[in-house]
C-alpha positions as CSV (number, residue, x, y, z in Angstrom):
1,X,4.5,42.0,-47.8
2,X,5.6,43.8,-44.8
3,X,6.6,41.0,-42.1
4,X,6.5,42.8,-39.1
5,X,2.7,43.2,-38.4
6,X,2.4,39.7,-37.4
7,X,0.5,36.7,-38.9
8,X,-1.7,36.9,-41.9
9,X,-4.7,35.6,-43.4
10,X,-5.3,35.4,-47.5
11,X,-9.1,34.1,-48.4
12,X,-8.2,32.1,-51.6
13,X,-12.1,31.5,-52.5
14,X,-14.3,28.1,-51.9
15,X,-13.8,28.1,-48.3
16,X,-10.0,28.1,-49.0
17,X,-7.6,30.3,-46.5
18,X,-3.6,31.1,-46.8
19,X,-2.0,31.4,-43.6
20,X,1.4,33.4,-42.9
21,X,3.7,33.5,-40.4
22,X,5.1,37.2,-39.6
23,X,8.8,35.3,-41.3
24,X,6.8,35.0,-43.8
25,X,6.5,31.0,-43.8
26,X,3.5,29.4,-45.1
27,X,1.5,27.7,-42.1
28,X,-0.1,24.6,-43.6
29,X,-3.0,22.0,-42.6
30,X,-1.6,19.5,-40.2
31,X,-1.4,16.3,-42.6
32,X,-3.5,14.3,-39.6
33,X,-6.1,16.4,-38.8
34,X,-9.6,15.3,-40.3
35,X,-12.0,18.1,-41.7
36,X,-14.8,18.2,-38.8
37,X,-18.6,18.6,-39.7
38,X,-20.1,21.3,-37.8
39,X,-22.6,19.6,-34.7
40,X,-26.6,19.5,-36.3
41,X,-28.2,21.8,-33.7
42,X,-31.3,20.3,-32.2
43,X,-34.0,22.0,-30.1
44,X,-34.0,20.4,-26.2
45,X,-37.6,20.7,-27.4
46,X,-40.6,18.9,-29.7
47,X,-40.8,21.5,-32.3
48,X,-44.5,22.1,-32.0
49,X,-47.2,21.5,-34.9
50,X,-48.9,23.8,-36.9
51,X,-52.6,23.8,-35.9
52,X,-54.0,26.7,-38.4
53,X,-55.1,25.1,-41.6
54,X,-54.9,28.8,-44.1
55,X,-58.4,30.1,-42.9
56,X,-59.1,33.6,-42.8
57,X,-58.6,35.6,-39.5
58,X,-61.8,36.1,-38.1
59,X,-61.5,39.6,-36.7
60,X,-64.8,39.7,-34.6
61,X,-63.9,36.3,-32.8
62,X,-60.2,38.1,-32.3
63,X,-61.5,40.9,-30.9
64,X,-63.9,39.1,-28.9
65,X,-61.6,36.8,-27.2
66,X,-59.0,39.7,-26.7
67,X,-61.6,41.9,-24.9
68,X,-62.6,38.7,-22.6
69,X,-59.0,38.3,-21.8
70,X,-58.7,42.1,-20.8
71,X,-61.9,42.2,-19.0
72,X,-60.9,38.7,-16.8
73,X,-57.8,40.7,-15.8
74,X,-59.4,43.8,-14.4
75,X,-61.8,41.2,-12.1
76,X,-64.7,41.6,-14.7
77,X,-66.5,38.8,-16.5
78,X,-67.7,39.4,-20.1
79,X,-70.7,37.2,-19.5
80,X,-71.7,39.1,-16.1
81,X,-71.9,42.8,-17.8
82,X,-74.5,44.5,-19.7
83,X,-74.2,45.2,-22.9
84,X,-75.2,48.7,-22.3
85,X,-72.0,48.7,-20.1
86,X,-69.8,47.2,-22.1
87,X,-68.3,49.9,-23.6
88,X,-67.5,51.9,-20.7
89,X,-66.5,48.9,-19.0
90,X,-63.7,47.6,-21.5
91,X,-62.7,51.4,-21.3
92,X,-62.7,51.7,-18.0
93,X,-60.4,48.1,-17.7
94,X,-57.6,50.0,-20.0
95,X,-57.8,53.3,-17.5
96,X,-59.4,55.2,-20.9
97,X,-61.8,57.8,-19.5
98,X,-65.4,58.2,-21.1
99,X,-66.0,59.0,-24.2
100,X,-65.9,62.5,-25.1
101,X,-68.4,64.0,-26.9
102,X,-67.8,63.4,-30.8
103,X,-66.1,60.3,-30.0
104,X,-66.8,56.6,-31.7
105,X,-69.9,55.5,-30.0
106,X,-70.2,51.9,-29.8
107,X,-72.0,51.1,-33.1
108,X,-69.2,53.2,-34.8
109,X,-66.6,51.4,-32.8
């Protein structure tokens, strides 16, 4: 063992370590010193409860609710627009421009 790169570490399996001194003296566990557990982390928080109970997704409510949300955030309401409009509407709320021709329509959509 060459001495004169400094201190070294040996893992010696099960959590186990060798230390070394660069004279090549064995550094060993102060005899006093206790083994100390690791602090349980806790959240500063109340870890919240699980409200879905394994149903399936329901894609059309999904799509509903995420459509309302985008609408409310342009200024629109979703009760307050045709349906004829609709489509255009929710387009024009994510600065798509109309539908080219050839295009998903609405019933394709």
């Amino acid at each position: 063992m060459d001495t004169d790169i400094g201190y070294t570490v040996v893992a010696l399996g099960d959590g186990r370590f060798r230390f070394t001194a660069p004279d090549g003296r064995e550094i060993v566990e102060h005899p006093d010193r206790q083994p100390v557990a690791p602090p349980t982390p806790t959240a500063p928080w109340k870890a919240p409860a699980p409200t879905w109970g394994g149903e399936h997704l329901d894609l059309a409510h999904l799509i509903d609710g995420m459509a309302a949300n985008l609408l409310n955030g342009s200024g629109a309401r979703l009760p307050d627009i045709p349906v004829a409009e609709l489509h255009q509407t929710l387009r024009d709320a994510v600065g798509r421009p109309v539908a080219a021709p050839g295009e998903a329509s609405d019933a394709a959509a």
